[in-house]
Backbone as a ProteinNet text record, in pm:
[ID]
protein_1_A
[PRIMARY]
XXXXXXXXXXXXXXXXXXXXXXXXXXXXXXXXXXXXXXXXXXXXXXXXXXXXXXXXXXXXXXXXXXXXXXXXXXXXXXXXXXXXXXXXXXXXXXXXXXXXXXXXXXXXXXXXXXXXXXXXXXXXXXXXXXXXXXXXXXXXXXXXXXXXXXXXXXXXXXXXXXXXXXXXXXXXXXXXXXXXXXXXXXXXXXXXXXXXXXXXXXXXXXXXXXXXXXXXXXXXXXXXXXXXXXXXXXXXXXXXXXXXXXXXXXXXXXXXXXXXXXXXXXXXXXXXX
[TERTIARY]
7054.7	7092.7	7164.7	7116	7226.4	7317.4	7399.3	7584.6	7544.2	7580.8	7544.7	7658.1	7598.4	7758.9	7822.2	7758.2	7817.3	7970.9	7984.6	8095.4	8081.4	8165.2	8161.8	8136.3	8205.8	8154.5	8266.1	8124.2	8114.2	8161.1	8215.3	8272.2	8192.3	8065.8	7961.2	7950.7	7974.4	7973.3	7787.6	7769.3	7620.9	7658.6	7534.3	7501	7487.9	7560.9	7505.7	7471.6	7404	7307.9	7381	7507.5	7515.1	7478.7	7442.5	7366.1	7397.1	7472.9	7546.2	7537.8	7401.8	7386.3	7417.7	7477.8	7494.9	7536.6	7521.2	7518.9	7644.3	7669.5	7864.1	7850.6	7973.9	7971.6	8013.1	8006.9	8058.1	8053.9	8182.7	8163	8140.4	8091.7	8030.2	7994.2	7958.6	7884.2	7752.8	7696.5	7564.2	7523.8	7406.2	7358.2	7363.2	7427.6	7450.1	7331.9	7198.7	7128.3	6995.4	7069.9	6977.8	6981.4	6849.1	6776.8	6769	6716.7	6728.2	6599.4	6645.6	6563.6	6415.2	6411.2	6241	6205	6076.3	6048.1	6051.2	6103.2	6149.5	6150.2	6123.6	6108.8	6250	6370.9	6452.7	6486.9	6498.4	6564.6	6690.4	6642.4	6766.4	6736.7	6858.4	6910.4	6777.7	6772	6601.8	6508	6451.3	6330.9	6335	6419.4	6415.7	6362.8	6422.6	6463.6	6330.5	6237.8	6155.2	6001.2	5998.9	5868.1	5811.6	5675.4	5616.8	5638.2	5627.2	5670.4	5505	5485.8	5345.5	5328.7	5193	5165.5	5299.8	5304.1	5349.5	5499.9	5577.8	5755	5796.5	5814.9	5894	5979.9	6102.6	6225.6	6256	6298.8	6358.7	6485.4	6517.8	6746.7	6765.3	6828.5	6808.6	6905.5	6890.2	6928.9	6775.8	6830.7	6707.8	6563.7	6592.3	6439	6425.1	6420.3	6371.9	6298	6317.3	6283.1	6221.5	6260.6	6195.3	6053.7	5992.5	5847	5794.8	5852.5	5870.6	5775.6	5834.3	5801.9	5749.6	5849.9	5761.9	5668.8	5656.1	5540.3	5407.4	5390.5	5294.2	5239.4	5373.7	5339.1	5208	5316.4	5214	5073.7	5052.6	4922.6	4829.8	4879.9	4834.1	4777.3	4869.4	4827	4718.6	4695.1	4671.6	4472	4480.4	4363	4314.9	4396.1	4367.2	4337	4459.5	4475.4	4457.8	4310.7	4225.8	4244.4	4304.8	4301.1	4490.5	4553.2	4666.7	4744.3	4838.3	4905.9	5081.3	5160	5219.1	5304.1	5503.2	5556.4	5650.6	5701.9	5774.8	5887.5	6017.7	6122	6224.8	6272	6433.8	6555.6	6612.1	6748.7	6827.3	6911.8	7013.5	7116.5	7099.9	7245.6	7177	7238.6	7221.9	7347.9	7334.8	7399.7	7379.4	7495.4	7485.5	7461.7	7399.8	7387.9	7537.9	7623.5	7777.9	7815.9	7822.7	7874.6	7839.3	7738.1	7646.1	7683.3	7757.4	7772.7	7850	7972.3	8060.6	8047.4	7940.6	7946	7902.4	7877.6	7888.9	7723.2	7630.6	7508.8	7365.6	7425.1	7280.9	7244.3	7352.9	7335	7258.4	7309	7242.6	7155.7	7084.7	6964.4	6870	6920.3	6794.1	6767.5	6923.8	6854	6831.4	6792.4	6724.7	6591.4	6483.3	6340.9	6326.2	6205.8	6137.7	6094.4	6145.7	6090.2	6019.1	5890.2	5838.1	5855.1	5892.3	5970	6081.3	6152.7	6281.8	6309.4	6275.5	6291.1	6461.6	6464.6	6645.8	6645.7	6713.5	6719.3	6838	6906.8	7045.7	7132	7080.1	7199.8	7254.5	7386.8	7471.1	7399.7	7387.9	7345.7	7376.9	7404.4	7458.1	7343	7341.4	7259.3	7262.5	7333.3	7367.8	7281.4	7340.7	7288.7	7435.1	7530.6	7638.8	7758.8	7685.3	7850.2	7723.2	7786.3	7751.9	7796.8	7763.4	7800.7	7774	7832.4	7826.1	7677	7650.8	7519.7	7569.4	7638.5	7687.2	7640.1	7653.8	7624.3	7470.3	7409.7	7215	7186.2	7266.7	7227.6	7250.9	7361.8	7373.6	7306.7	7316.8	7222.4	7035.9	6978.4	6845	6882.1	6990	7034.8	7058.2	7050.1	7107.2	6925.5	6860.6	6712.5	6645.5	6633	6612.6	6659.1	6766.6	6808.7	6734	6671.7	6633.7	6474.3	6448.9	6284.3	6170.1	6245.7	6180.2	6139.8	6085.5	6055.7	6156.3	6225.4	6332.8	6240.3	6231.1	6167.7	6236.8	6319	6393.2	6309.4	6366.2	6319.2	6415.9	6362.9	6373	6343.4	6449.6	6390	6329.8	6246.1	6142.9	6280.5	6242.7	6292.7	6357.5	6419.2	6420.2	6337.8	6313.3	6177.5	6242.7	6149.2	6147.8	6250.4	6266.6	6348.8	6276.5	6251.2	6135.4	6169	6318.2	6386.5	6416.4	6461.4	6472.6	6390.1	6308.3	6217.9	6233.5	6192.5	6187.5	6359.4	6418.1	6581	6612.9	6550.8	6612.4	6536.2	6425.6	6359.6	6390.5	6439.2	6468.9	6632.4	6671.4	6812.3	6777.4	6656.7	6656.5	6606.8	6516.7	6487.4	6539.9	6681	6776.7	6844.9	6863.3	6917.7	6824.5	6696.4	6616.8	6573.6	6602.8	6669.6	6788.9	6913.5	6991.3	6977	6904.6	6856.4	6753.9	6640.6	6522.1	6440.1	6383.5	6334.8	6208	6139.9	6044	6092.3	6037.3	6095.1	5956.1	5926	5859	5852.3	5703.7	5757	5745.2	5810.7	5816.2	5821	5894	5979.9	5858.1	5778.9	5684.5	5562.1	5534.3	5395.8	5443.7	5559.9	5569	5549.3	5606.8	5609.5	5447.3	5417.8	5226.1	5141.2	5150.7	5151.7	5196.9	5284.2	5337.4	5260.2	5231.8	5233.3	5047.8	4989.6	4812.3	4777.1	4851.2	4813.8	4917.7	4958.7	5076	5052.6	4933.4	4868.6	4921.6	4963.7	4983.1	5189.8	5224.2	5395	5398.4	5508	5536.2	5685.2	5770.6	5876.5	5937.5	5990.5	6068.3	6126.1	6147.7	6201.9	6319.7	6417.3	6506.7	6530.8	6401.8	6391.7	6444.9	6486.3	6517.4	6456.2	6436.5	6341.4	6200	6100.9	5987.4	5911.8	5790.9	5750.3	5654.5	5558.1	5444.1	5369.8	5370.4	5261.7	5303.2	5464.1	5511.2	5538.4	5546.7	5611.6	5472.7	5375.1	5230.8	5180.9	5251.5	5223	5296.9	5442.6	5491.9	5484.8	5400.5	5322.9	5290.8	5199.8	5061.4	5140.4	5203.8	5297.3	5338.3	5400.5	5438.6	5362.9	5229.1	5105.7	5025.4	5028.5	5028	5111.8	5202.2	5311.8	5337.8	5345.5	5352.9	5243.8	5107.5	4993.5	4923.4	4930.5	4900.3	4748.6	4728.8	4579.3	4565.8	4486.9	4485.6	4483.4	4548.3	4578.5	4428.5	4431.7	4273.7	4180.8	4127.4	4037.5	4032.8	4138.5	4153.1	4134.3	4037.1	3962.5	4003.7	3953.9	3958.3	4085	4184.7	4239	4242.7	4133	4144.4	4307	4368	4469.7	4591	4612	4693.2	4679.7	4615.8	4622.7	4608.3	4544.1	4513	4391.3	4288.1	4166.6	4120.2	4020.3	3978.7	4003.7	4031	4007.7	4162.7	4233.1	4390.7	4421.1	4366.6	4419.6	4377.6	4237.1	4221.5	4269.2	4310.3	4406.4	4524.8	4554.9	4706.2	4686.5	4567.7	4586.3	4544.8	4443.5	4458.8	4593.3	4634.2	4766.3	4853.9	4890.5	4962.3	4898	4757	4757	4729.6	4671	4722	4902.8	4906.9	5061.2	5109.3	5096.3	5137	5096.7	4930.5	4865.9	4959.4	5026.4	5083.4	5228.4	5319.3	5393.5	5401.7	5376.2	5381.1	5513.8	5513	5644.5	5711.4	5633.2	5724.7	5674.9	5742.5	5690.9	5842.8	5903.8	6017.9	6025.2	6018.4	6007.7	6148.5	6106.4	6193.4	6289.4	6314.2	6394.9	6557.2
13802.5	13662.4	13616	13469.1	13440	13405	13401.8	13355.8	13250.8	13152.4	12978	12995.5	13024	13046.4	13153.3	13238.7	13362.4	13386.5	13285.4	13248.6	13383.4	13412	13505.4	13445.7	13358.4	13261.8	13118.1	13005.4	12887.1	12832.1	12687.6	12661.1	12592	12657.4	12605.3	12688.1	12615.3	12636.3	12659.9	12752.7	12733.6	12851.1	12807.5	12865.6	13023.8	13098.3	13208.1	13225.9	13311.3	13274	13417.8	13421.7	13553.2	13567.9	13774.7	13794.5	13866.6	13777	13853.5	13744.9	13719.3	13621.9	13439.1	13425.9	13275.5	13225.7	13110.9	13101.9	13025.2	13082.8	13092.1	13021.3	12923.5	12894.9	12982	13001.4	13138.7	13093.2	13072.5	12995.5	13128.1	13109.7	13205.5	13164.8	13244.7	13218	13208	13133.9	13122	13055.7	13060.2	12994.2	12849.7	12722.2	12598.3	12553.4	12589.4	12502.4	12540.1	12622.7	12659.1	12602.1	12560.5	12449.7	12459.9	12393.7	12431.1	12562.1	12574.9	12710.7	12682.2	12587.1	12511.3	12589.1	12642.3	12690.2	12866.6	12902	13052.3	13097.3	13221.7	13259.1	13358.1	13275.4	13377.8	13388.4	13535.9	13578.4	13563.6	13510.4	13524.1	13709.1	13748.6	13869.9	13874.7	13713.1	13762.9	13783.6	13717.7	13710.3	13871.5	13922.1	14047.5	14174.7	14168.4	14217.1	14223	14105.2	14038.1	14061.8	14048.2	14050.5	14190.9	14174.9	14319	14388.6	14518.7	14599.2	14539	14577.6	14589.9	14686.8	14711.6	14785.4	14804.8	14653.3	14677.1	14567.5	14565.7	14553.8	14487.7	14418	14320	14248.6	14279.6	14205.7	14182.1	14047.9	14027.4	13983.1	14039	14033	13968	13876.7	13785.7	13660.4	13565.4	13435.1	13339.7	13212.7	13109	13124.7	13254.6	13290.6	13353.9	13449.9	13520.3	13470.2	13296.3	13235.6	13120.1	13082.2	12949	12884.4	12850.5	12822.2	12892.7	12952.4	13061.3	13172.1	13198.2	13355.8	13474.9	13506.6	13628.9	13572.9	13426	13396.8	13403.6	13347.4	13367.6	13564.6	13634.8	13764.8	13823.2	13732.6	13774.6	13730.5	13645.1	13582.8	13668.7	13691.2	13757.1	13917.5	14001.1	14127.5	14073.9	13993.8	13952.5	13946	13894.1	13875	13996.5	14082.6	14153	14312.7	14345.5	14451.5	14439.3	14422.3	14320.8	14427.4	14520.2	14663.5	14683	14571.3	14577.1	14531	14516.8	14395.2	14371.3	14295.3	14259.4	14156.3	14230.9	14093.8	14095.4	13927.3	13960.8	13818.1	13911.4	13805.8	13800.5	13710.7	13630.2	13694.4	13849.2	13823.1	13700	13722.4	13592.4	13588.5	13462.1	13441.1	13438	13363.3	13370.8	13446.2	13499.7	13577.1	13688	13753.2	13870.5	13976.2	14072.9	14227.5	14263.6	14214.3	14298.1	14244	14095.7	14009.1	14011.9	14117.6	14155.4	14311.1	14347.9	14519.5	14507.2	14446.9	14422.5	14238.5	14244.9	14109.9	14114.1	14211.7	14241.6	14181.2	14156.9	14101.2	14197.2	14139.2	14240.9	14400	14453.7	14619.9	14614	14507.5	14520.9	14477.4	14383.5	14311.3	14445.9	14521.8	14654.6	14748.3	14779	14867.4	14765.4	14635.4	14592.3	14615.5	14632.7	14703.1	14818.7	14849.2	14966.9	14910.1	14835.6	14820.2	14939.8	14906.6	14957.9	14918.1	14804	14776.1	14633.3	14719.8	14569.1	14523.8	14413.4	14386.3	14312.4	14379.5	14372.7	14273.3	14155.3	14060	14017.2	13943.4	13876.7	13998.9	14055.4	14155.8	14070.3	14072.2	13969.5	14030.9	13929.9	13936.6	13805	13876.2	13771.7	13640.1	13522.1	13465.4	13469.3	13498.3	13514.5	13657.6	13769.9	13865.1	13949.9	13809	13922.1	13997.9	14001.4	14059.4	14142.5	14253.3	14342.6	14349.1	14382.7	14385	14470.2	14529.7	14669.7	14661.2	14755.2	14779.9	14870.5	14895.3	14981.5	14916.7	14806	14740.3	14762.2	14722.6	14752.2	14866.2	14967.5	15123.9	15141.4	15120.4	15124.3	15088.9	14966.6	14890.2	14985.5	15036.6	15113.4	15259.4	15295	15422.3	15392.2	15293.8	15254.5	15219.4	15139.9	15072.6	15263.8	15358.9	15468.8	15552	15531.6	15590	15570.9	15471.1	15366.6	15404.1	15466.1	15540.8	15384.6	15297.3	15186.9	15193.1	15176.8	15160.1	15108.6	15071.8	14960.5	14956.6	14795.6	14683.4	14610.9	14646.7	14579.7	14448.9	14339.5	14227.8	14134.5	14193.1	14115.7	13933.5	13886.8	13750.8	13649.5	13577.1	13530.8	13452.3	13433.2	13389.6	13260.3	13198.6	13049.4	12963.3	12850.5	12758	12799.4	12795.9	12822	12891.4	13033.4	13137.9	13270.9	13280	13398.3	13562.1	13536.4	13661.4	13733.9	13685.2	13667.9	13762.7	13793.3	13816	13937.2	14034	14123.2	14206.9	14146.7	14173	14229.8	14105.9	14164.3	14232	14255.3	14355.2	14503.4	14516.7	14689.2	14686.3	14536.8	14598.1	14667.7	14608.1	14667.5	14779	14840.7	14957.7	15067.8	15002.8	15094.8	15126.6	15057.6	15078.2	15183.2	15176.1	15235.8	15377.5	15368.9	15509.3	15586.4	15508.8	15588.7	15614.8	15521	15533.1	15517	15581.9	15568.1	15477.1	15349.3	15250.1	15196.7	15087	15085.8	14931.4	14895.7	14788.3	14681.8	14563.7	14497.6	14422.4	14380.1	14361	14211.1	14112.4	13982.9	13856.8	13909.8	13877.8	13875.3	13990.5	14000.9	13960.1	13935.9	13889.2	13701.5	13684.2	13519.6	13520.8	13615.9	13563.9	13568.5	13634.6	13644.1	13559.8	13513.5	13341.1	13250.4	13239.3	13071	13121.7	13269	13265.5	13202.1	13290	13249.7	13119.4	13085.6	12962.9	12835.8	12762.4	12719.3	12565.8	12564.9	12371.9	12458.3	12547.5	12577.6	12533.3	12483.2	12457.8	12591	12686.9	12774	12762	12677.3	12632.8	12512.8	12537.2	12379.5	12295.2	12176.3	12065.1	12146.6	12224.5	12265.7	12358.4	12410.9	12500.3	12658	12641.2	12772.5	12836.4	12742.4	12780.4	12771.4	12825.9	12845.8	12738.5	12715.8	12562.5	12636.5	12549.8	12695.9	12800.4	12710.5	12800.9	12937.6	12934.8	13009.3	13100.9	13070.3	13140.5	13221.4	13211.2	13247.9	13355.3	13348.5	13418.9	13534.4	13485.6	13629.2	13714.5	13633.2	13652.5	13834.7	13749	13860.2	13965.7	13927.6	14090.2	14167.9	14116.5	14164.5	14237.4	14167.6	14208.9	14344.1	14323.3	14453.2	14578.2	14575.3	14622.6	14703.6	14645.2	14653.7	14769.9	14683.3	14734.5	14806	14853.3	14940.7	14954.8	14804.9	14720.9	14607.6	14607.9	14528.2	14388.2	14339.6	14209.9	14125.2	14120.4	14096.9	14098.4	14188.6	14207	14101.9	14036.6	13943.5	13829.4	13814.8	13682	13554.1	13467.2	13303	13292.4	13233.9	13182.2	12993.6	12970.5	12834.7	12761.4	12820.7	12756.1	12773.3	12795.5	12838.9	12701.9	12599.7	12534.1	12491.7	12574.6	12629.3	12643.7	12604.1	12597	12785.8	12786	12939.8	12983.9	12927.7	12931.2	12970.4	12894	12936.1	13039.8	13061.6	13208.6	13308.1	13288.5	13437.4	13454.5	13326.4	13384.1	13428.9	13371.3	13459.2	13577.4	13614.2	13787.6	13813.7	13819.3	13885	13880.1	13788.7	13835	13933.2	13907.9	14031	14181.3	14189.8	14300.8	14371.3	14296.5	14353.7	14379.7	14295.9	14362.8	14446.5	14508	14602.6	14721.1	14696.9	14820.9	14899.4	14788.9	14841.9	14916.5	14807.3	14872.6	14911.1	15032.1	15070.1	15043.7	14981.8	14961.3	15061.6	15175.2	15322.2	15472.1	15431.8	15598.3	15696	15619	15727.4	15800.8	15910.9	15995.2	15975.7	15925.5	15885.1	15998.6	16130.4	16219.4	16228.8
5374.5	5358.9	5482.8	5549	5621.4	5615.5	5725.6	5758.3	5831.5	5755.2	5950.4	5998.4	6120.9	6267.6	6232.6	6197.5	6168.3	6046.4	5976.8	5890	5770.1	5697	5602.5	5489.5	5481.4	5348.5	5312.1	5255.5	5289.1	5176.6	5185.7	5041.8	4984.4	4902	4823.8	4720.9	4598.5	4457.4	4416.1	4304.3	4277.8	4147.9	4032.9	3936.4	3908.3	3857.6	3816.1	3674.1	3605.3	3467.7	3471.6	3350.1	3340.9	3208.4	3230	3172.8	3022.4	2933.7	2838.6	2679.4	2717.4	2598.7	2622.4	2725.7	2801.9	2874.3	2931.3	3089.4	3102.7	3218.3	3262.8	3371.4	3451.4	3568.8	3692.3	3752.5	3861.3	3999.6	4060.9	4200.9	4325.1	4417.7	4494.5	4666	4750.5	4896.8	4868.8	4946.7	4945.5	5132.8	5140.6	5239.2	5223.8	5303.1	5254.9	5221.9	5323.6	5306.1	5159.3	5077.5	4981.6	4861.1	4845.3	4790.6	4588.4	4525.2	4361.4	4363.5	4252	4192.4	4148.3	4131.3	4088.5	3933.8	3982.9	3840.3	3812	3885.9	3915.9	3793.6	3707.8	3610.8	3606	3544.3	3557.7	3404.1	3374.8	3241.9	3154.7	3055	2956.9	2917.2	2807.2	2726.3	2660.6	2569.7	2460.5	2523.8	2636	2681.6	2739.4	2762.8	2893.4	2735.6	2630.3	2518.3	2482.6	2478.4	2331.2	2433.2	2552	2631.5	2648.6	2596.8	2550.5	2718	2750.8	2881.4	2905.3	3076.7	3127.8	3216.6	3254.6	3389.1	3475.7	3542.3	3657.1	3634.6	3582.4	3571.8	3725.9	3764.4	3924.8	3876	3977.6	3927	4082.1	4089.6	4217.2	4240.8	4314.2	4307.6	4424.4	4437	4575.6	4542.5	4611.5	4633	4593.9	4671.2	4630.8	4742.6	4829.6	4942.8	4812.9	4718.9	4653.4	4543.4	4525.4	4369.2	4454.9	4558.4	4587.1	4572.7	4523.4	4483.7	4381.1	4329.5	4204.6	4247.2	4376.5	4400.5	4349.5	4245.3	4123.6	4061.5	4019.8	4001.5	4046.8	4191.1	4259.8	4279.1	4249.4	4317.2	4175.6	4060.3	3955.1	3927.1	3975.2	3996.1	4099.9	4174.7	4219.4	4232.8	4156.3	4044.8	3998.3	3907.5	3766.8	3867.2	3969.3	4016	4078.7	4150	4215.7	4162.3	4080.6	4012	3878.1	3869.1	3784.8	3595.5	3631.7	3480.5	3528.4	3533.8	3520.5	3468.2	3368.4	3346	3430.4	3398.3	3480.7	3428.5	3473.6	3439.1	3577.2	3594.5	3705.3	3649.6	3751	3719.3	3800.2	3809.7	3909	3842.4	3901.5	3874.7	3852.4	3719.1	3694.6	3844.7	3892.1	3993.9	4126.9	4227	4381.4	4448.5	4548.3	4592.5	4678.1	4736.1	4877.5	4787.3	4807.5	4746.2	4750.8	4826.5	4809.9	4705.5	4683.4	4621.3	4471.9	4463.9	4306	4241.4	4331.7	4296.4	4179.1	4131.7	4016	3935	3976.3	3916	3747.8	3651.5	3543.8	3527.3	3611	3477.9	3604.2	3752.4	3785.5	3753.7	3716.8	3686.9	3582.1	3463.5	3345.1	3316.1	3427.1	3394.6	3503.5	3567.7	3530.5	3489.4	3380.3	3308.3	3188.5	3187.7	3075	3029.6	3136.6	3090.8	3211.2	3156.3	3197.1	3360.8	3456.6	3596.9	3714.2	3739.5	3833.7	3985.5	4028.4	4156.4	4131	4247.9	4201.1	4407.4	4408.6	4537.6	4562.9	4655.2	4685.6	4812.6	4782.9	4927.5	4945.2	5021.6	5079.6	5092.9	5212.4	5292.4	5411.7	5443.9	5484.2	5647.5	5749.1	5890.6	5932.6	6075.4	6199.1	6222.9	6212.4	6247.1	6444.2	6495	6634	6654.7	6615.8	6614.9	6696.9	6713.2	6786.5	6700.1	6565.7	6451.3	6377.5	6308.3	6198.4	6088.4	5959.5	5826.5	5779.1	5681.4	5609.6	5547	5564.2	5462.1	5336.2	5293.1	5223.5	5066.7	5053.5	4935.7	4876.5	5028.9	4965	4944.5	5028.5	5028.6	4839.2	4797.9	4651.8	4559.3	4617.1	4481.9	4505.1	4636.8	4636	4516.5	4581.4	4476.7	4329.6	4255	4144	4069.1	4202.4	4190.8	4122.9	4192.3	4167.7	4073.3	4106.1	3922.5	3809.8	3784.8	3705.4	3731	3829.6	3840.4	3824.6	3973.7	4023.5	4172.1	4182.5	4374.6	4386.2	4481.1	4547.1	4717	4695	4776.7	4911.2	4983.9	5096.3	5099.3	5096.8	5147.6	5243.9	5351.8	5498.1	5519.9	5542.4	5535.7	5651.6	5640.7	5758.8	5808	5977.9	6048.8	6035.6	6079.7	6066.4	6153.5	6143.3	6231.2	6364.1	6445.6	6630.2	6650.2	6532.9	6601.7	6653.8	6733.6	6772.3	6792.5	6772.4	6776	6644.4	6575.4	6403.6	6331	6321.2	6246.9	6236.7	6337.8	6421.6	6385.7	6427.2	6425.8	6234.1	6183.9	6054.5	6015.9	6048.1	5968.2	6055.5	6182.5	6197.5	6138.6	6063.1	6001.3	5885.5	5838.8	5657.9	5645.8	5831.4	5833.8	5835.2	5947.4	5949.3	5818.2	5725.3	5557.4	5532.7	5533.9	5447.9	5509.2	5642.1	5670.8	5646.6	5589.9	5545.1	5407.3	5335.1	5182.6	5197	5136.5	5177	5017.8	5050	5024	5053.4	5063	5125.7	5122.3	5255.5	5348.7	5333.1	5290.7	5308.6	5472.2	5545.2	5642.8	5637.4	5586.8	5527.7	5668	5755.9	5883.3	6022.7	6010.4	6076.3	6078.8	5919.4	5941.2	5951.9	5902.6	5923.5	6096.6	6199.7	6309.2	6346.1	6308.2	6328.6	6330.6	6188.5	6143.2	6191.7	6184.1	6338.9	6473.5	6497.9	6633	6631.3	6516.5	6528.1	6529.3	6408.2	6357.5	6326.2	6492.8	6458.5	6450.9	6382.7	6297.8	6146.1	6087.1	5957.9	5999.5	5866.5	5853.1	5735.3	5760.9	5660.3	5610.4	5695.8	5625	5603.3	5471.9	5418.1	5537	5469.8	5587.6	5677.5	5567.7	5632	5688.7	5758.8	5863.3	5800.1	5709.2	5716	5537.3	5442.7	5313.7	5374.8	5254.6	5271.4	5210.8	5267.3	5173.4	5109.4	5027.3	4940.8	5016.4	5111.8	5167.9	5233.2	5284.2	5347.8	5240.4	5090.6	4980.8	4947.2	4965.5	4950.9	5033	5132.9	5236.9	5201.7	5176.4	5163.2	5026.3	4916.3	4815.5	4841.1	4948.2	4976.9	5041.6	5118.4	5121.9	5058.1	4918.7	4781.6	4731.4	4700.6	4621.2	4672.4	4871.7	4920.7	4866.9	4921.3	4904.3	4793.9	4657.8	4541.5	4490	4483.8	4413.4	4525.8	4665	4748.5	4757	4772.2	4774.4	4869.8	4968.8	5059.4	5004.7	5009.9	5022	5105.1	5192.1	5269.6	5169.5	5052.8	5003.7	4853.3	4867.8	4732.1	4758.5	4629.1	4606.7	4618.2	4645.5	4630.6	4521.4	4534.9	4355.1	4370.6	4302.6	4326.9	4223	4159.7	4125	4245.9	4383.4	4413.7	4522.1	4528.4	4580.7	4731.3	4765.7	4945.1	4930.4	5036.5	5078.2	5063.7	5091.8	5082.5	5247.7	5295.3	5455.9	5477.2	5391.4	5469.1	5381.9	5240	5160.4	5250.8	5306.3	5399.8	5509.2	5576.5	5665.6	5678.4	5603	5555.3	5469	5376.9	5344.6	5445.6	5530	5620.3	5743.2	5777.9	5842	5817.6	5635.8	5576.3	5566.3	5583.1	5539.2	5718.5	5761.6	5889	5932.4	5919.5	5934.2	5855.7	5734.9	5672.8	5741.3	5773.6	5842.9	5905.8	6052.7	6152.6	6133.5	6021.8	5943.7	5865.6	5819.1	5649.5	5576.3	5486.7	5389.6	5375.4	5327.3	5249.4	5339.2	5462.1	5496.2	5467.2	5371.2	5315.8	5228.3	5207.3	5087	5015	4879.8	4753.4	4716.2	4771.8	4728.7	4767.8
[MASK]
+++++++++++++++++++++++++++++++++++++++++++++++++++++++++++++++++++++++++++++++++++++++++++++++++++++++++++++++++++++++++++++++++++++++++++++++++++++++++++++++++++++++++++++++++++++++++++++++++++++++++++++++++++++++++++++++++++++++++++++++++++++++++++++++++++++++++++++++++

């Protein structure tokens, strides 16, 4: 997650949905410029309780990059087409927030051991937007060890650059590498294939007005990274989805961006032991 101007934290109030039967107000840091939750599929106690298990279990722990355009949504749509003898549920940790800022916050621990999850993608590790300060990683390293306990993949999610930052990308993603070398995880490369994308095809917009959210298309993109990632199926090789609202011309260019870029980086060359 970012720091604007490198600040530790900003005086902006925002929603957390805790997770103990009803929703509480909880004031917190966040990135200023992060936007509403839209239609993000995030869990109540019943729904987590009452929804039959599936195949493939995704939970995403993050801020509003992690829900924006309803993210787990799209990732599930995308299973659903691809990993065509699978089923599949996916969902928005309750709350926005830093992975430090979630270690005692009483509802993300319990919203995974609420089901049976097969990957839980972990996002907003605190970084320099400068690149000239450091922050503990100590928080994500935990929460991957806690993701495992729990006999889930744990998902590093690196976040795409901000508009016309060309350094960015790149930067945060050998931070989440370096995490996932001291805990071993598997690192989505989210950061890289966006720079790929602006760089191929830069008549495509992949982020919100405010330069620093994702607009659909950019949320689509990093879809297909997920869906790689996840179901350990080229992305490239999946079909047309005419509900997703993109020409057939720009879905394939963007799976193929992602799955080329996965090629080069593999997500998980860490052994889970």
């Amino acid at each position: 997650m970012r720091l604007p101007f490198d600040s530790f934290c900003l005086n902006v109030s925002y929603l957390h949905y805790l997770l103990v039967g009803l929703l509480t107000l909880v004031v917190g840091c966040r990135d200023s410029s992060d936007g509403p939750i839209g239609s993000s599929n995030v869990p109540d106690l019943y729904s987590l309780e009452t929804t039959p298990a599936a195949d493939i279990e995704v939970l995403f722990i993050g801020n509003s990059h992690s829900s924006y355009n309803n993210l787990p949504g799209l990732v599930k749509t995308l299973i659903e087409h691809g990993a065509t003898d699978k089923s599949v549920n996916a969902f928005t940790a309750p709350g926005w927030g830093f992975l430090a800022d979630r270690v005692n916050d009483g509802f993300t621990y319990e919203t995974i051991q609420a089901r049976p999850w097969t990957h839980i993608s972990l996002q907003a590790q605190k970084y320099s937007t400068t690149g000239l300060y450091t922050y503990p990683t100590s928080a994500a390293e935990l929460w991957i060890r806690r993701v495992k306990e729990h006999n889930a993949i744990p998902i590093m999610f690196p976040e795409w650059p901000r508009k016309l930052n060309t350094e960015e990308g790149l930067r945060v993603h050998q931070l989440h590498m370096s995490i996932a070398a001291t805990e071993p995880a598997c690192v989505a490369p989210i950061g890289l294939t966006w720079d790929l994308a602006i760089s191929r095809y830069p008549h495509l917009e992949f982020h919100a007005t405010d330069g620093n959210h994702s607009n659909p298309r950019g949320t689509l993109l990093t879809a297909y990274v997920f869906y790689e990632v996840i179901t350990e199926q080229l992305a490239s090789e999946l079909p047309f989805i005419e509900s997703l609202n993109f020409s057939a011309e720009e879905q394939q260019l963007m799976r193929e961006t992602a799955s080329e870029v996965i090629v080069a980086n593999p997500p998980c060359p860490f052994p889970f032991n």
